[in-house]
N, C-alpha and C positions, 0 to 999 in steps of 0.2 A: 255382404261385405266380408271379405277375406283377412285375416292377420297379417298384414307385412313383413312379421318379427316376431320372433319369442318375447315371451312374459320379461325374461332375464333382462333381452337387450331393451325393451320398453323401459322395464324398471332404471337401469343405465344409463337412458338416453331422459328420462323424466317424462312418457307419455307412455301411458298405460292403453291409450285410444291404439296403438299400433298393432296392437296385441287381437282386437276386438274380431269375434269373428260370426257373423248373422244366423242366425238359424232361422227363426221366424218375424213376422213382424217387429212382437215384441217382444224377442227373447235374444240377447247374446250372450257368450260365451268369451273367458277369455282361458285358451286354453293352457297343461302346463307341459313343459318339454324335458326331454333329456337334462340340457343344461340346468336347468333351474333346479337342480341340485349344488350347485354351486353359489346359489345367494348367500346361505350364511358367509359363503368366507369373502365374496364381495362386500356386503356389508363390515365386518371386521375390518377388513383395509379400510372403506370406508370412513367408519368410524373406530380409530382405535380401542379408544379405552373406555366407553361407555353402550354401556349393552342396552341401555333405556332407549337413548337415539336409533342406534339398530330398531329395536322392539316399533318404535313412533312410525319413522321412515314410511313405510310403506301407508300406514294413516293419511298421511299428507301427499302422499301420492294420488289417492285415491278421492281424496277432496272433491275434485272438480269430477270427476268420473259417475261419482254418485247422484249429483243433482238429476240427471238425466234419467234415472230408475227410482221405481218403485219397491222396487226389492234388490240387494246385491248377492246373494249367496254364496257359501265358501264353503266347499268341501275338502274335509281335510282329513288326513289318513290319524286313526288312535296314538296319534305318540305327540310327544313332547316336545317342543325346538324352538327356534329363531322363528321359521316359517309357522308354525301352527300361535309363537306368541304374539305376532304382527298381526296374524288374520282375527285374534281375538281381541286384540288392542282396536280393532279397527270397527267392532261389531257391535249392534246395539244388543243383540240377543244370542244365545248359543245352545244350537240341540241336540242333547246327546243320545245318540243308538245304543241301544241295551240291548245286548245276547240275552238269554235265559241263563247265563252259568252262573256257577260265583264268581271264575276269575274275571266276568266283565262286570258283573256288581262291585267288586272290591274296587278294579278298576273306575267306575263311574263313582265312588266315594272318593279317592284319591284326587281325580280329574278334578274334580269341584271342589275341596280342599286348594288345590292348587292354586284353581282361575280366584279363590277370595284372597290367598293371599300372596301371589304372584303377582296374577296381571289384575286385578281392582287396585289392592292393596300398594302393591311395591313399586308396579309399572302406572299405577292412577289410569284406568283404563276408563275414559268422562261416559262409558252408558250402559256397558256390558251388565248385562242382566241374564240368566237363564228363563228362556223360554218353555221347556220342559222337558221331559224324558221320553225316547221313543222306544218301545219294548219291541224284539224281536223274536219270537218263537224260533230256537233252534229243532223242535221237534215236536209236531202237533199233539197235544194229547200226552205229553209226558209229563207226568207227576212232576217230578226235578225243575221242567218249568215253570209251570205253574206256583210252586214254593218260590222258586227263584221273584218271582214279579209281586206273592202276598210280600216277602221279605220288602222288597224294593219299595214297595208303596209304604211299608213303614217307616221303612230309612230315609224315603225323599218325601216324602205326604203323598196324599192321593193325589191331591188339587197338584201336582208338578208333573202327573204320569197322562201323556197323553192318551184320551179314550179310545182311538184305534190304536188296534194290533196286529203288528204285521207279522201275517204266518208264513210256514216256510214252505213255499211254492218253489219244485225245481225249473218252472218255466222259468222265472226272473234270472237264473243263471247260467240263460242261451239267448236272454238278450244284447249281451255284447258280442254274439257271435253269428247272428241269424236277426235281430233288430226288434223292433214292434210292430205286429200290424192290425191296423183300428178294425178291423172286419173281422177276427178273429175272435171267438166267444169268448174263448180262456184268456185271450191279453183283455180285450174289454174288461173281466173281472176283475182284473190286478190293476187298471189304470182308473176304475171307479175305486179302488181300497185308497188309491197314491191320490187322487182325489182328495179324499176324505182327509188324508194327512195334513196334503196342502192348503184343504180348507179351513181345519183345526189350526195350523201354526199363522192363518191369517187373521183368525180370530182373537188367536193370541198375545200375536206381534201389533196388533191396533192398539 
């Protein structure tokens, strides 16, 4: 099944199904576009004077959307917004990617400060809970890292730091340009580690 329409004009028009686009049996995507840069200020006209309603909105969109899955997933870019505070209002659990540096440590304190009293708190988000922390090796074998993630597991507990680690493989950043191929020894390695993640955050999201 192919998308009809952007995410934007879906949200718009109040059917998110338009948006849908098949990849495998059981897996769809709904992808996002150009436009949908432009939802905060839709929403604003929208809703003038209440930023909560904004924040809900897409919640209630997604209602009926959800009965149909097992899992919905939301990938969203490190920053702050209308869009990243609907996808979290919307979400039972939330995983955050950890660099090895400080400034994404500092950051991953901040981000979570926030989601308790922001979107729990201020926005009453009914289930958002953190799922755990996913560490990222910017550099195999450096010192700096490794401190960076003892620090981390004291700052968020151990029990929050997911047990896989994903190291920093330059293949993963030629697969948006050359793709994945299952026959391939070195992608086989990288899709048994994403595995491993995948199976971890099943575990945990039960």
């Amino acid at each position: 099944m192919s998308a009809t329409q952007t995410l934007l004009a879906s949200i718009q028009e109040e059917d998110l199904s338009r948006s849908l686009v098949t990849l495998d049996k059981n897996i769809d995507f709904i992808p996002s576009s150009a436009d949908f840069s432009l939802y905060p200020r839709i929403m604003e006209k929208k809703f003038k004077n209440n930023y909560k309603d904004r924040v809900t909105y897409f919640s209630k969109l997604l209602a009926s959307l959800k009965e149909k899955y097992d899992f919905v997933v939301f990938d969203l870019p490190p920053t702050i917004s209308l869009i990243s505070d609907s996808a979290l209002y919307a979400s039972d659990w939330v995983l955050i990617i950890l660099q090895t540096q400080e400034h994404s440590l500092q950051g991953a304190e901040s981000f979570l400060k926030y989601i308790q009293e922001q979107v729990i708190d201020e926005y009453e988000a009914p289930s958002l809970n953190l799922l755990g922390i996913l560490p990222v090796l910017l550099k195999n074998g450096a010192p700096v890292d490794h401190s960076t993630l003892e620090v981390a597991e004291e700052e968020f507990g151990k029990e929050n730091m997911l047990k896989t680690l994903i190291r920093n493989m330059e293949r993963i950043k030629r697969y948006s340009i050359r793709g994945v191929f299952l026959k391939d020894q070195f992608d086989k390695k990288i899709i048994r580690l994403y595995d491993s993640v995948a199976q971890e955050i099943i575990e945990r999201a039960d």
